[in-house]
Each structure stands twice: as structure tokens, then as C-alpha cells.
N, C-alpha and C positions, 0 to 999 in steps of 0.2 A: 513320134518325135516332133517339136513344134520348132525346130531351127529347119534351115536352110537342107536343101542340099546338097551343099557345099560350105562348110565353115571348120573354123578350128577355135575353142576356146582353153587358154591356159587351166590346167585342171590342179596342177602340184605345186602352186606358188602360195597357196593360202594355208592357213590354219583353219580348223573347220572351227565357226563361235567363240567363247571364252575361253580355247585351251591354252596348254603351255606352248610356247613357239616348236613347230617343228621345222626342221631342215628341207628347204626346198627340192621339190624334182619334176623330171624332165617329159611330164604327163600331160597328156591333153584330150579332150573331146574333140574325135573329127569326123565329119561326115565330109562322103566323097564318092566317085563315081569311080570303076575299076574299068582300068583298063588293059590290063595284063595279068593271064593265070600263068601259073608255072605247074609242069607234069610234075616231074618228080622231087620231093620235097629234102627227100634223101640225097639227092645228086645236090645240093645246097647247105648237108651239112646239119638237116633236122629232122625231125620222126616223119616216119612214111606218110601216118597218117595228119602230117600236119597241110596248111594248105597256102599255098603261098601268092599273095595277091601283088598287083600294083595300081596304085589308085590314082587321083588327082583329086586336090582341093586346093579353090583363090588362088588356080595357077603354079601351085607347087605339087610334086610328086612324092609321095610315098611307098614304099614298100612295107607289107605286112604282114609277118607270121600267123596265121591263126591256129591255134594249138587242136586237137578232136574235141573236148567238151567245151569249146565256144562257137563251134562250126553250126550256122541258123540255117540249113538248107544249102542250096548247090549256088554257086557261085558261078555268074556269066560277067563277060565282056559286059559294060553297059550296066549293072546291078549299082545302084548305090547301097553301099557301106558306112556302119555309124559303128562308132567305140570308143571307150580310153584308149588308147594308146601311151605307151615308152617311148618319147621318141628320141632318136641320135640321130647325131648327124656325120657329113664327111664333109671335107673341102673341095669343092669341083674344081678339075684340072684342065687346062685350058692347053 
């Protein structure tokens, strides 16, 4: 990869060339450094074998499912992570 890392680029806001318009969404390219694993993936409400990260990039936090046929090798504290991502978000409560 020849970005940063650490970045986030809008990925779902474009049309790809000459097509017809499509409806925007909420996808992005982010690289980021992980800072939290989670054991069990199932105690969260998703498959066993899924893995569940917590990253940082430019300062903001993520959280990330990685499903089994995306999984690149073992995942440590400290690994930087790159992907599309879905993202949503919440309101933080103060």
C-alpha cells in the first residue's frame, strides 16, 4: 500500500467513470494501527470464528468485524490494518 499508516479515504461517494448515478454509501479505505483484540467474538453477537478489532486512525477510533475469509494472518496489539470498511457511527454521550 503506498498511503500512510494512518488515513481514511471516502470510498462510496463516487460513481465509478461515465456510469449512471449511484446512491451514495457509507464506505471508506482506512488504514490504522490496532489497539484492542476482543476473545470471543460470539460473546458480541457474531460468528466464533469472526475477529473482532479496535483500531485508531487521524485520531479517531474504530471498531472492526473481520469476518473468516478476510482474516490476513494473526492479529496483534500494535499490527497496522488496511480495508474498505462500512462505517456507522453513534453519538457519544457525555
Amino acid at each position: 500500500s503506498k498511503f500512510s499508516h494512518e488515513s481514511i479515504v471516502p470510498a462510496g461517494l463516487f460513481a465509478p467513470g461515465n456510469t449512471e448515478p449511484i446512491p451514495p454509501s457509507p464506505r471508506a479505505f482506512i488504514n490504522g494501527t490496532i489497539v484492542e483484540l476482543y476473545d470471543n467474538a460470539a460473546n458480541y453477537g457474531f460468528e466464533e470464528t469472526d475477529t473482532l478489532i479496535t483500531f485508531v486512525s487521524l485520531g479517531y477510533e474504530f471498531d472492526a468485524v473481520i469476518h473468516e475469509e478476510h482474516i490476513a494472518g494473526d492479529y496483534q496489539i500494535g499490527n497496522v490494518v488496511r480495508g474498505e470498511y462500512w462505517v456507522q457511527g453513534w453519538p457519544e454521550t457525555t
